[in-house]
VOPA-895333 format. One record per residue: z, y, x of N, C-alpha, C, O, CB in turn; residue number from 1. Coordinates in nm, 2 decimals. Last residue first. Glycine has a CB too. Layout:
<rs>
{{Z,Y,X},{Z,Y,X},{Z,Y,X},{Z,Y,X},{Z,Y,X},NUM}
...
</rs>
This chain:
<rs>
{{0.44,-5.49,0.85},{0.50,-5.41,0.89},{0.59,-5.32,0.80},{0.66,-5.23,0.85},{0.42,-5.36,0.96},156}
{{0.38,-5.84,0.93},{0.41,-5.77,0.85},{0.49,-5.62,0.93},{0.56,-5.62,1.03},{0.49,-5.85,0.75},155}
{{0.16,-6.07,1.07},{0.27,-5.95,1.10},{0.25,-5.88,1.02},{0.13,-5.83,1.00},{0.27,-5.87,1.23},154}
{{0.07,-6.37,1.09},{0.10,-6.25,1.00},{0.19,-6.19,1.00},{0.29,-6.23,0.93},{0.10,-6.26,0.92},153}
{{-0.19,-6.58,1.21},{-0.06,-6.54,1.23},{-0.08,-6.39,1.18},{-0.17,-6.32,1.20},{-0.01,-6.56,1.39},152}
{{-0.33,-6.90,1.24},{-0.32,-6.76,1.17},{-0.22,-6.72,1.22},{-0.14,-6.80,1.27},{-0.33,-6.76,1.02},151}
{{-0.60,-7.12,1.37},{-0.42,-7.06,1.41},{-0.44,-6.90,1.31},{-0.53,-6.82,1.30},{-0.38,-7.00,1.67},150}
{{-0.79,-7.37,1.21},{-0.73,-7.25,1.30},{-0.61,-7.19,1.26},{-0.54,-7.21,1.16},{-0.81,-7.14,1.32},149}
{{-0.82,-7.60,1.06},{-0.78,-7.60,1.24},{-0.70,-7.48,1.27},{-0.59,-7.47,1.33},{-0.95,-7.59,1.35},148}
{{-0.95,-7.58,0.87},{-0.83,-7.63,0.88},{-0.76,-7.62,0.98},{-0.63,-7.64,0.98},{-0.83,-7.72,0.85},147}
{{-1.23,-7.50,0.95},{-1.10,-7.41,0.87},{-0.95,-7.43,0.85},{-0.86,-7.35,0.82},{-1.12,-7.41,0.75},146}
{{-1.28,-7.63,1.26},{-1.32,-7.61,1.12},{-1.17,-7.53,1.06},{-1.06,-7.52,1.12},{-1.37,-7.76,1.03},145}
{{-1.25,-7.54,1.53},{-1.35,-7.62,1.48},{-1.38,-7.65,1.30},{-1.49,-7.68,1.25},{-1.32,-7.76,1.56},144}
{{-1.06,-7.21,1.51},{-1.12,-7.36,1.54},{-1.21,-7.44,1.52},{-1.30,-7.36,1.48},{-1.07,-7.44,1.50},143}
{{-1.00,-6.89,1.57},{-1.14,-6.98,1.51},{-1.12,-7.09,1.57},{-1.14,-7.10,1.69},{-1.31,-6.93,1.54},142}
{{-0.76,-6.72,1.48},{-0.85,-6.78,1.60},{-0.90,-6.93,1.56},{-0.85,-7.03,1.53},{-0.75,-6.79,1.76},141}
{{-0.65,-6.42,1.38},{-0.75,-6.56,1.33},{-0.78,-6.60,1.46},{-0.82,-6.52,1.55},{-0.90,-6.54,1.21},140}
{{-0.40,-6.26,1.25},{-0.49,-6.24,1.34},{-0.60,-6.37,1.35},{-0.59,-6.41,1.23},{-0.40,-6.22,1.46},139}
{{-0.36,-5.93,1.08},{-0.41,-6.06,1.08},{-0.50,-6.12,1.21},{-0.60,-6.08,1.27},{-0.50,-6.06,0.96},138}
{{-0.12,-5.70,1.01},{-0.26,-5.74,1.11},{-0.24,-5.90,1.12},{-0.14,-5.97,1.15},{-0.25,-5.67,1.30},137}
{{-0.06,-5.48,0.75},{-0.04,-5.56,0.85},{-0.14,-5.64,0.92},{-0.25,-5.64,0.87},{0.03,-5.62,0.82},136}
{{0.09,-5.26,0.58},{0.04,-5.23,0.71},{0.07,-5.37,0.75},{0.19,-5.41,0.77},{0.10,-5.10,0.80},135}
{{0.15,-5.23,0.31},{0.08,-5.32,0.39},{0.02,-5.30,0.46},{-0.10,-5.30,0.46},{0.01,-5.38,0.35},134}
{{0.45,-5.14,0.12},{0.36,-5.13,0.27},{0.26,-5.27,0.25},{0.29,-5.38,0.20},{0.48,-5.13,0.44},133}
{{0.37,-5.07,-0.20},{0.48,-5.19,-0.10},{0.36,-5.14,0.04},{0.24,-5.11,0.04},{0.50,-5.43,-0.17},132}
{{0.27,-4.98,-0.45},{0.37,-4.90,-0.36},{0.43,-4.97,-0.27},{0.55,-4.94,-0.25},{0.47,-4.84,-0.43},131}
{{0.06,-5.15,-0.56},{0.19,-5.18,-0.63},{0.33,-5.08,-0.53},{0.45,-5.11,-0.53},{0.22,-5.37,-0.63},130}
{{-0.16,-5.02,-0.39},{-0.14,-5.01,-0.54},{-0.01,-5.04,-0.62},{0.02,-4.98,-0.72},{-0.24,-5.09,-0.59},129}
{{0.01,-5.04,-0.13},{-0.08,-5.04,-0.12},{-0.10,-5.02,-0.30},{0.02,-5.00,-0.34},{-0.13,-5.13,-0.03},128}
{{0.04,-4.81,0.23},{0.11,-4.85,0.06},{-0.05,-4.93,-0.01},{-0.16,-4.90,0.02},{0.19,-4.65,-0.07},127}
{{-0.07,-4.71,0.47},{0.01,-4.81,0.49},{0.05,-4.85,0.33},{0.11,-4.96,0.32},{0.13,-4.76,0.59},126}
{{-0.35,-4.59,0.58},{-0.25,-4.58,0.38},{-0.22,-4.69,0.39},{-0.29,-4.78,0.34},{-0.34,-4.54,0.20},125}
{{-0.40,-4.67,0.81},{-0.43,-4.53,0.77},{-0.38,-4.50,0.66},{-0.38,-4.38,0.63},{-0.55,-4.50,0.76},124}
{{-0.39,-4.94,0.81},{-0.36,-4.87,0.89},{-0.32,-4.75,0.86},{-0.20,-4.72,0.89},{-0.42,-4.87,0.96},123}
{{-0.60,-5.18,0.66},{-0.56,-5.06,0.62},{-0.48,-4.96,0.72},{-0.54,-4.85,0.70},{-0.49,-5.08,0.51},122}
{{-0.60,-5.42,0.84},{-0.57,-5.39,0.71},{-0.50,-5.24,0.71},{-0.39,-5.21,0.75},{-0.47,-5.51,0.67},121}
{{-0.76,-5.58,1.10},{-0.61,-5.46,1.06},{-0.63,-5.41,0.96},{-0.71,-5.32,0.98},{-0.57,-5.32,1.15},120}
{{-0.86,-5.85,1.24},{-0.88,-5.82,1.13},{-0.72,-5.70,1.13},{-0.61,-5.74,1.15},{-0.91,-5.95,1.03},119}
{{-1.07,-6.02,1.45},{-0.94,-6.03,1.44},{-0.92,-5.84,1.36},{-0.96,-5.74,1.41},{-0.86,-6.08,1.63},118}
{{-1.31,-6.31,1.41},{-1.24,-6.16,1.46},{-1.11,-6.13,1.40},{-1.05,-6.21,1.32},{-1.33,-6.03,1.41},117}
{{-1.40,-6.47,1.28},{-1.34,-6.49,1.37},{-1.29,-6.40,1.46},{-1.23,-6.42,1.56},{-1.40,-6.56,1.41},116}
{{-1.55,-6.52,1.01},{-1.63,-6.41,1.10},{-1.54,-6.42,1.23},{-1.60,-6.36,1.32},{-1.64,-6.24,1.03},115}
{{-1.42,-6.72,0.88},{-1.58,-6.73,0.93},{-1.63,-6.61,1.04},{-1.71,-6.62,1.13},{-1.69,-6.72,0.79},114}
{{-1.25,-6.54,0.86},{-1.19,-6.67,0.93},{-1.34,-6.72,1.00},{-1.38,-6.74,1.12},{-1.10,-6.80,0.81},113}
{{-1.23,-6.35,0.69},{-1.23,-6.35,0.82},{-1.25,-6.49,0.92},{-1.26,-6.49,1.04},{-1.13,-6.30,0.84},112}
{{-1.31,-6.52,0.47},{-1.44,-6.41,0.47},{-1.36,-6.37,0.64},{-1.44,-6.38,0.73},{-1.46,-6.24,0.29},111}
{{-1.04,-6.61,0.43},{-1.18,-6.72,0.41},{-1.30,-6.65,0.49},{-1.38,-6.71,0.56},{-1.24,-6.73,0.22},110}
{{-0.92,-6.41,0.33},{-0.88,-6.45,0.46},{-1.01,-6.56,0.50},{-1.05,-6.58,0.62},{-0.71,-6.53,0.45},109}
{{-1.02,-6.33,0.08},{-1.07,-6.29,0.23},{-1.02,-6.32,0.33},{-1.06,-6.27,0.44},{-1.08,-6.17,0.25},108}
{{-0.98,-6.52,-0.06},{-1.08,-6.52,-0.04},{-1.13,-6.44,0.07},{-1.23,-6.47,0.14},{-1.12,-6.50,-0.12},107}
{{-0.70,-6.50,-0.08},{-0.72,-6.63,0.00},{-0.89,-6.64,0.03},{-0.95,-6.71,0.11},{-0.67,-6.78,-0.10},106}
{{-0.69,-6.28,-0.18},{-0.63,-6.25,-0.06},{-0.69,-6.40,0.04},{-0.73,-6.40,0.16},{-0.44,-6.24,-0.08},105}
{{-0.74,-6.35,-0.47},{-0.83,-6.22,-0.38},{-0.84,-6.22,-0.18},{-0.92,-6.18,-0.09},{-0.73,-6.06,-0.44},104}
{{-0.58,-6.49,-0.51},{-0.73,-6.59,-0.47},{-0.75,-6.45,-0.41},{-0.79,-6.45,-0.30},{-0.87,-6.68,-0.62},103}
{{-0.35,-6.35,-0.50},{-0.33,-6.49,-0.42},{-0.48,-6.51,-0.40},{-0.51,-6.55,-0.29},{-0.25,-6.63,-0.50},102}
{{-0.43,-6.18,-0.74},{-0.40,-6.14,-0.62},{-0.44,-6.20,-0.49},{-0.52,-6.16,-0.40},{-0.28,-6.13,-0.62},101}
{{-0.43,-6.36,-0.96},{-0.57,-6.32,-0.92},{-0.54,-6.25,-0.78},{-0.63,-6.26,-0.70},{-0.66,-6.22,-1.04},100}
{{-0.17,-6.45,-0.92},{-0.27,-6.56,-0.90},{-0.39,-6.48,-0.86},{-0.46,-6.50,-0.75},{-0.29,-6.66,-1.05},99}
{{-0.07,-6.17,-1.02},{-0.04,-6.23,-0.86},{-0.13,-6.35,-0.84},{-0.18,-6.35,-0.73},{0.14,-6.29,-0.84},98}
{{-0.21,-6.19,-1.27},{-0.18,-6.06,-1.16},{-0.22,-6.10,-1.03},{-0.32,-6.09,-0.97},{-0.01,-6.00,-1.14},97}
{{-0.02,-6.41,-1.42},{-0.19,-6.36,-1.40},{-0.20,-6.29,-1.28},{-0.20,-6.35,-1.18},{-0.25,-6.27,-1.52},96}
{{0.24,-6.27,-1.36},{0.19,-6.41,-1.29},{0.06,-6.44,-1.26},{0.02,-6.47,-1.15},{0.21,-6.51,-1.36},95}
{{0.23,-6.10,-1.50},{0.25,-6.04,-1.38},{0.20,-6.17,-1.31},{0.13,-6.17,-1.21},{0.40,-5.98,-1.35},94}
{{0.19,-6.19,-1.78},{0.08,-6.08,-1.75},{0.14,-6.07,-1.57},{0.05,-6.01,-1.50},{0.09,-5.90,-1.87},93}
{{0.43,-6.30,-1.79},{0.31,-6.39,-1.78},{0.17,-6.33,-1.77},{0.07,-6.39,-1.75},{0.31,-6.47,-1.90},92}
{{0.58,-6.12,-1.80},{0.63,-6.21,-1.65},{0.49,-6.28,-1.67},{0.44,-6.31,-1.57},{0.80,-6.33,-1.64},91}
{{0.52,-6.03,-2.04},{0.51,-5.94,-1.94},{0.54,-6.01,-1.78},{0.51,-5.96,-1.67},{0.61,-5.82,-1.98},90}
{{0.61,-6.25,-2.18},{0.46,-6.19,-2.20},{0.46,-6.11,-2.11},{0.35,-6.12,-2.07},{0.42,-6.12,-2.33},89}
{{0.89,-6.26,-2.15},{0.80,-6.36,-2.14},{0.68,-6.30,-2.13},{0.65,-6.31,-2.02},{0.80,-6.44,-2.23},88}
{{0.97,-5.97,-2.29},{0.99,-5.98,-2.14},{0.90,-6.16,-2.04},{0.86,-6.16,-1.93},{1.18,-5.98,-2.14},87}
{{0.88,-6.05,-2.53},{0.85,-5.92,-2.47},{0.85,-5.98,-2.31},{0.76,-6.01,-2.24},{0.96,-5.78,-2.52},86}
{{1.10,-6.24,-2.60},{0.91,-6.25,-2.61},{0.86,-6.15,-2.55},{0.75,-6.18,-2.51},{0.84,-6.25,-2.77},85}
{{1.28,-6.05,-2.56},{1.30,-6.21,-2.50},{1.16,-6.21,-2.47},{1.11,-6.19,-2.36},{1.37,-6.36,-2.60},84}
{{1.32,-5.91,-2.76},{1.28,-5.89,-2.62},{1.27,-5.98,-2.53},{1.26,-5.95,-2.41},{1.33,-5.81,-2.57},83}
{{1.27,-6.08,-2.99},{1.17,-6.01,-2.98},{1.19,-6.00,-2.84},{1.11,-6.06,-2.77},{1.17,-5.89,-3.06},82}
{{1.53,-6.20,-2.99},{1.43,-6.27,-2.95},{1.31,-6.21,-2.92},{1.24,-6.26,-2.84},{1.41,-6.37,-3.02},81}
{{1.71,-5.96,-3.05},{1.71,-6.03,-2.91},{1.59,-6.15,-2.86},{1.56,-6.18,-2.75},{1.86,-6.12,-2.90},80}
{{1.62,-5.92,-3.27},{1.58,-5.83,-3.20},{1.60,-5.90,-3.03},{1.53,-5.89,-2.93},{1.66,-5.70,-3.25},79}
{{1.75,-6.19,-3.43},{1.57,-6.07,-3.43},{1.57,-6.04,-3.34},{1.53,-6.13,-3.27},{1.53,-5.92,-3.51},78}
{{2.00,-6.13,-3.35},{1.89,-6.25,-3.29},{1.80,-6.23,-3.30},{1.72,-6.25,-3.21},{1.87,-6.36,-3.33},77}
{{2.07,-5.86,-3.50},{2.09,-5.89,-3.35},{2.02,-6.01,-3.34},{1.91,-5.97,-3.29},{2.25,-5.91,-3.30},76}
{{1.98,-5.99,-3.76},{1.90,-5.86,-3.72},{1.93,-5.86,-3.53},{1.84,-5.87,-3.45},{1.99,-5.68,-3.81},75}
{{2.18,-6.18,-3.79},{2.04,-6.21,-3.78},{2.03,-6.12,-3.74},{2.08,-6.12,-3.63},{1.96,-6.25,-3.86},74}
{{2.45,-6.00,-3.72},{2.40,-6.13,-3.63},{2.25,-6.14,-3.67},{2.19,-6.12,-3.57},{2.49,-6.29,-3.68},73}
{{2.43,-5.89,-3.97},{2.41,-5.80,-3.91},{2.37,-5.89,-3.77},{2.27,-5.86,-3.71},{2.51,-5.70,-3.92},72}
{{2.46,-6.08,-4.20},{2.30,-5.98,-4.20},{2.32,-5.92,-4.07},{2.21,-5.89,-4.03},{2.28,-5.84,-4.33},71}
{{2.71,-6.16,-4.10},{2.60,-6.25,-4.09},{2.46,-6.21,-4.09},{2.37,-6.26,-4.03},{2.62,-6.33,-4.19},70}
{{2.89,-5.92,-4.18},{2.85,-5.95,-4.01},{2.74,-6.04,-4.04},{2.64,-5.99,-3.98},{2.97,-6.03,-3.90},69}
{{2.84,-5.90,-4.45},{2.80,-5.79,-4.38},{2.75,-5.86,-4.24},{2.64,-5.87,-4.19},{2.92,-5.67,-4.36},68}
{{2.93,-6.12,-4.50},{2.82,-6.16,-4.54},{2.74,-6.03,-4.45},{2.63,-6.04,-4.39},{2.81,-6.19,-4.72},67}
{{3.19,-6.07,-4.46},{3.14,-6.20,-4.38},{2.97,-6.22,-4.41},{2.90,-6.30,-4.35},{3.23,-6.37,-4.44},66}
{{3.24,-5.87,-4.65},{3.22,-5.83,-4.47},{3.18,-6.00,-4.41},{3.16,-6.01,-4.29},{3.40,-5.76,-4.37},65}
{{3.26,-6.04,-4.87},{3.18,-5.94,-4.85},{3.16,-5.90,-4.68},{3.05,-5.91,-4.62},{3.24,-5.84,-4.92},64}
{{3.42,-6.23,-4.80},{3.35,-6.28,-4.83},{3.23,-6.19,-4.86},{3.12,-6.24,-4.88},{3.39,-6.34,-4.90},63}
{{3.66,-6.02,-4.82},{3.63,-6.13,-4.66},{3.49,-6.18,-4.67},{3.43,-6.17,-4.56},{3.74,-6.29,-4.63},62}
{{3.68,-5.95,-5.02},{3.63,-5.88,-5.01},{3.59,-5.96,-4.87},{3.47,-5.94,-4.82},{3.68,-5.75,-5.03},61}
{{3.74,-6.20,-5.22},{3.63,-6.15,-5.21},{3.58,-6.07,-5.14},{3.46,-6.06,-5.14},{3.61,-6.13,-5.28},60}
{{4.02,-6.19,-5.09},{3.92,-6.34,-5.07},{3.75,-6.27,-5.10},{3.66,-6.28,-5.02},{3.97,-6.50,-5.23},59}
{{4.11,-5.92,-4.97},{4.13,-6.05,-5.10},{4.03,-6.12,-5.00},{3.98,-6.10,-4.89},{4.07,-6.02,-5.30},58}
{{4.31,-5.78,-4.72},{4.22,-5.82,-4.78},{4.21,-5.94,-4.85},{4.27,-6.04,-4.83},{4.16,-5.80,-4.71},57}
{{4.52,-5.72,-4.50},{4.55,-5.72,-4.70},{4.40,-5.72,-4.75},{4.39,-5.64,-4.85},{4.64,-5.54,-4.79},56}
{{4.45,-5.88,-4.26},{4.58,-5.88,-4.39},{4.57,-5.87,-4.52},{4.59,-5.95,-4.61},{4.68,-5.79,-4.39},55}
{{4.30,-5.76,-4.14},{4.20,-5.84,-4.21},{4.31,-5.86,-4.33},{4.28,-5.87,-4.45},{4.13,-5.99,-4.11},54}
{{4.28,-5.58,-3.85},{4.33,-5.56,-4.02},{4.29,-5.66,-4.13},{4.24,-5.60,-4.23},{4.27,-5.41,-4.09},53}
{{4.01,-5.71,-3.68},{4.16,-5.65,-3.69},{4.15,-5.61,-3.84},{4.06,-5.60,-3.92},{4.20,-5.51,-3.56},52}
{{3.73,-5.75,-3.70},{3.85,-5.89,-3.66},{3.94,-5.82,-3.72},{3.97,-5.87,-3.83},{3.90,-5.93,-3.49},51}
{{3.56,-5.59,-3.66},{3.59,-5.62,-3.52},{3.68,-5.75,-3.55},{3.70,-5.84,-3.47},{3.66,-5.50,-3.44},50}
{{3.51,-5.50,-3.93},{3.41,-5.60,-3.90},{3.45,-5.62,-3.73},{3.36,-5.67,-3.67},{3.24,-5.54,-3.93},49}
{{3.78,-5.35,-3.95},{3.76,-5.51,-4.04},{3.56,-5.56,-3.99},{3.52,-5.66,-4.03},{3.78,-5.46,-4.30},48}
{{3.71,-5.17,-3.79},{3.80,-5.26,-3.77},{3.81,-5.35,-3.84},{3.87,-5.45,-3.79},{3.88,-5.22,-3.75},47}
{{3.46,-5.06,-3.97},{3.50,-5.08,-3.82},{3.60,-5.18,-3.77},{3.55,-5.28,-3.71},{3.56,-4.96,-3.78},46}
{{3.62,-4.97,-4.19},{3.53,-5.07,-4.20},{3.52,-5.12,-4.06},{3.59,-5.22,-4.03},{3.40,-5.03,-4.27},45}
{{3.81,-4.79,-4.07},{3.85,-4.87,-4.13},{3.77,-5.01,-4.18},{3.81,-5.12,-4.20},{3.90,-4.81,-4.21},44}
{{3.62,-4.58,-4.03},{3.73,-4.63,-3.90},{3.79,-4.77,-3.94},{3.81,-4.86,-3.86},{3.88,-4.51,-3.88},43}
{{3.56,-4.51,-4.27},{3.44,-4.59,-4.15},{3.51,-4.65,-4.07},{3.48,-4.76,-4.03},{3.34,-4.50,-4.06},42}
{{3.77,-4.41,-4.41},{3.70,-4.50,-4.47},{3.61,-4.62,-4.38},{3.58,-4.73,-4.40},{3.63,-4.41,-4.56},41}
{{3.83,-4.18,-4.24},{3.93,-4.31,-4.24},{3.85,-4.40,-4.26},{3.82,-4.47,-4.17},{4.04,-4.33,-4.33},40}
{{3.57,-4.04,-4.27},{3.64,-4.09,-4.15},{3.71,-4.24,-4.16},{3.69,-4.35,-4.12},{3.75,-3.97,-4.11},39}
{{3.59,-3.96,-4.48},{3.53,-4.07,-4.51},{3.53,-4.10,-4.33},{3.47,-4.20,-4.28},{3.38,-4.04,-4.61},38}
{{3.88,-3.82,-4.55},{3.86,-4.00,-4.57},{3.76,-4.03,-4.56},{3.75,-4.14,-4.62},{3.89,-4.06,-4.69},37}
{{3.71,-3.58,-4.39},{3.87,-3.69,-4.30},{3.86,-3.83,-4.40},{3.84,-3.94,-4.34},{4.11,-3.58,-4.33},36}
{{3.55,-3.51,-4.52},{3.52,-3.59,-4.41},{3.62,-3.66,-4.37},{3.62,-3.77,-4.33},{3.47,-3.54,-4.30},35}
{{3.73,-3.41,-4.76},{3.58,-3.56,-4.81},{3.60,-3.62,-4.72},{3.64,-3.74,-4.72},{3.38,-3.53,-4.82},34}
{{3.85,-3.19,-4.66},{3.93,-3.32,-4.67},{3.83,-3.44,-4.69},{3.85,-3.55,-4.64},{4.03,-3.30,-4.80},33}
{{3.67,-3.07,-4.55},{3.77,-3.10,-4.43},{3.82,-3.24,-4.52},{3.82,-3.36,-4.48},{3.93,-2.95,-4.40},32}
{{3.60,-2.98,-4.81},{3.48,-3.01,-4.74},{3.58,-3.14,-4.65},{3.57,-3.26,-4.67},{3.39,-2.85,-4.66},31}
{{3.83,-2.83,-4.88},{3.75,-2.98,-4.97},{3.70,-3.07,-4.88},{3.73,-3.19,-4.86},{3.61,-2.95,-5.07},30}
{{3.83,-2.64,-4.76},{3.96,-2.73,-4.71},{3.90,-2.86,-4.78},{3.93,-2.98,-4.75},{4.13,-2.68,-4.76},29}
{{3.58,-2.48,-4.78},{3.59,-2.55,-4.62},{3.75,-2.66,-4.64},{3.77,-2.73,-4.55},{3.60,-2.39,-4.47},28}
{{3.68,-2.40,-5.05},{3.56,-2.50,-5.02},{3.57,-2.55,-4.92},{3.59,-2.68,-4.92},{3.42,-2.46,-5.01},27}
{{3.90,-2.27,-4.97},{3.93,-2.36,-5.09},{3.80,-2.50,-5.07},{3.81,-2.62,-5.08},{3.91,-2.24,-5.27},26}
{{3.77,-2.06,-4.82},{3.86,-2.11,-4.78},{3.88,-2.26,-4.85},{3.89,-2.36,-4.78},{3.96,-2.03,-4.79},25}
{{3.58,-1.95,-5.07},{3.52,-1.97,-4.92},{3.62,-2.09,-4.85},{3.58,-2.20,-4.83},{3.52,-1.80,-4.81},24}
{{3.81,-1.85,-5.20},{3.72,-1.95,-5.27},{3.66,-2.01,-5.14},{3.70,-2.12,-5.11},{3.60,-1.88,-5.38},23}
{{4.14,-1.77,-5.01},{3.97,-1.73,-5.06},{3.87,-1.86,-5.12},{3.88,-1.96,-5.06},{3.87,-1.66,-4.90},22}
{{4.46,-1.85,-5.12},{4.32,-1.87,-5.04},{4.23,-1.80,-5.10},{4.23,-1.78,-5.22},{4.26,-2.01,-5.02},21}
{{4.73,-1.60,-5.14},{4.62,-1.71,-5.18},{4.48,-1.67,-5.12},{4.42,-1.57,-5.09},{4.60,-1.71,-5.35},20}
{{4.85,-1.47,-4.99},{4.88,-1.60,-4.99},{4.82,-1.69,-5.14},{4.85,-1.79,-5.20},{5.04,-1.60,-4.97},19}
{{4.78,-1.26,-4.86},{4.70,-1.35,-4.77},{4.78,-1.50,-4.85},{4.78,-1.61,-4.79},{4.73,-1.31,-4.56},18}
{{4.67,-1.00,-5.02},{4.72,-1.09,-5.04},{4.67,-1.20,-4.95},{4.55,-1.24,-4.95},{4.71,-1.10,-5.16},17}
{{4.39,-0.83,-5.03},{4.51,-0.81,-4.87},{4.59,-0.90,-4.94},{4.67,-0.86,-4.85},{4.60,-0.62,-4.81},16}
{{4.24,-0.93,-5.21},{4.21,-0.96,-5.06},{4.32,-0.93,-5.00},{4.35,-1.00,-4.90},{4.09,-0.90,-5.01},15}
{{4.39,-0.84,-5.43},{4.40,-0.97,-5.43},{4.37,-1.02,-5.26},{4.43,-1.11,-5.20},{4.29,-1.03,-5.56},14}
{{4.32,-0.54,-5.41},{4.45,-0.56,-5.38},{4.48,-0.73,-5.36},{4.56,-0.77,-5.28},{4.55,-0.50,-5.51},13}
{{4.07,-0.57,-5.50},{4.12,-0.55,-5.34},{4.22,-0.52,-5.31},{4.24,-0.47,-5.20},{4.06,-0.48,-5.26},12}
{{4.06,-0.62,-5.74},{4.02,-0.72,-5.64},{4.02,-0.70,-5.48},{3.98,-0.77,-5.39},{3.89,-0.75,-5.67},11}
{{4.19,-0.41,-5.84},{4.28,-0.56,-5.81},{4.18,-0.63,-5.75},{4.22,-0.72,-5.69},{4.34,-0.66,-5.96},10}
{{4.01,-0.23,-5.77},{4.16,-0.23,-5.72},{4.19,-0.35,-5.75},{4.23,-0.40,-5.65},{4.26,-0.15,-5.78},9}
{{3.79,-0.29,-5.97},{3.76,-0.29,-5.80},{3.92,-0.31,-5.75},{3.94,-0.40,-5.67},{3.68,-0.12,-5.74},8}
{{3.97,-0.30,-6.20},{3.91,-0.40,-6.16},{3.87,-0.42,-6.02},{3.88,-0.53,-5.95},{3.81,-0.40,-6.24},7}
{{3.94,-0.01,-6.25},{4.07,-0.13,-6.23},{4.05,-0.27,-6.18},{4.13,-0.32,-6.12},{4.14,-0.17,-6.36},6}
{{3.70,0.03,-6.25},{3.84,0.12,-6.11},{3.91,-0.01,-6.11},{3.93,-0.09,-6.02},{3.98,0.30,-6.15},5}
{{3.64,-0.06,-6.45},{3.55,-0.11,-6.30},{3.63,-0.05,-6.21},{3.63,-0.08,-6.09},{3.36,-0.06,-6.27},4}
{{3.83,0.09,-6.63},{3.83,-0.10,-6.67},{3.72,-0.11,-6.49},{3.76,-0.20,-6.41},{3.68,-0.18,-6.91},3}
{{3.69,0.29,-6.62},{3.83,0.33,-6.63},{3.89,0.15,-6.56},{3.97,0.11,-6.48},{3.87,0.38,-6.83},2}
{{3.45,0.30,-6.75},{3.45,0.34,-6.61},{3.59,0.30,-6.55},{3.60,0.29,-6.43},{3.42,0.49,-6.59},1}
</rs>
């Protein structure tokens, strides 16, 4: 019993000692120290794949980071051609779009032109599926054939 007094007392005489660390303490300064070099360690790859510090490097290791940037250039051309192809395929789905738009539009200007009246587009929900106004009035005056007549297109 005599030896767990003594024992409780020095271990709490050791706590109000502030000049040695706590185990707790001893871990978080390890911990502090791993990240600070593996800090340096990154900061320092970093700047040997920007160019800078290149000095005290051997021949093999140049020939290591030359091979780093070269894997890392293809993966950047990969990926830049992908959106390249991406953005092609999507200008070529909008082109479709607009062609079937263009005949939609040329077919009903066709469908007024025979009927020779004079034609107001929507009025009442000035926007139209792609959110752009089309409030506008068509006007047709019938000639002797299709080629003839006068159009005219006010946009609003």
């Amino acid at each position: 019993m005599e030896n767990r007094i003594e024992r409780h007392n020095m271990h709490s005489k050791n706590l109000l000692k502030p000049d040695q660390p706590s185990v707790d303490s001893q871990l978080e300064n390890g911990c502090y120290a791993r990240l600070c070099k593996q800090l340096a360690e990154a900061t320092r790859l970093i700047r040997h794949m920007r160019g800078e510090d290149l000095q005290g490097l051997t021949v093999e290791e140049l020939r290591q980071l030359e091979k780093i940037l070269e894997s890392g250039c293809c993966r950047v051309r990969q990926r830049k051609s992908e959106q390249i192809m991406e953005e092609i395929s999507n200008l070529q789905k909008r082109g479709v779009q607009l062609m079937e738009e263009n005949t939609r539009l040329r077919h009903q200007m066709t469908e007024l032109s025979r009927m020779g009246k004079q034609a107001v587009v929507d009025l009442e929900n000035p926007f139209n599926e792609d959110g752009l106004s089309s409030e506008s009035v068509v006007t047709l005056t019938p000639g002797e054939n299709d080629d003839t007549s006068v159009t005219s297109l006010k946009l609003g």
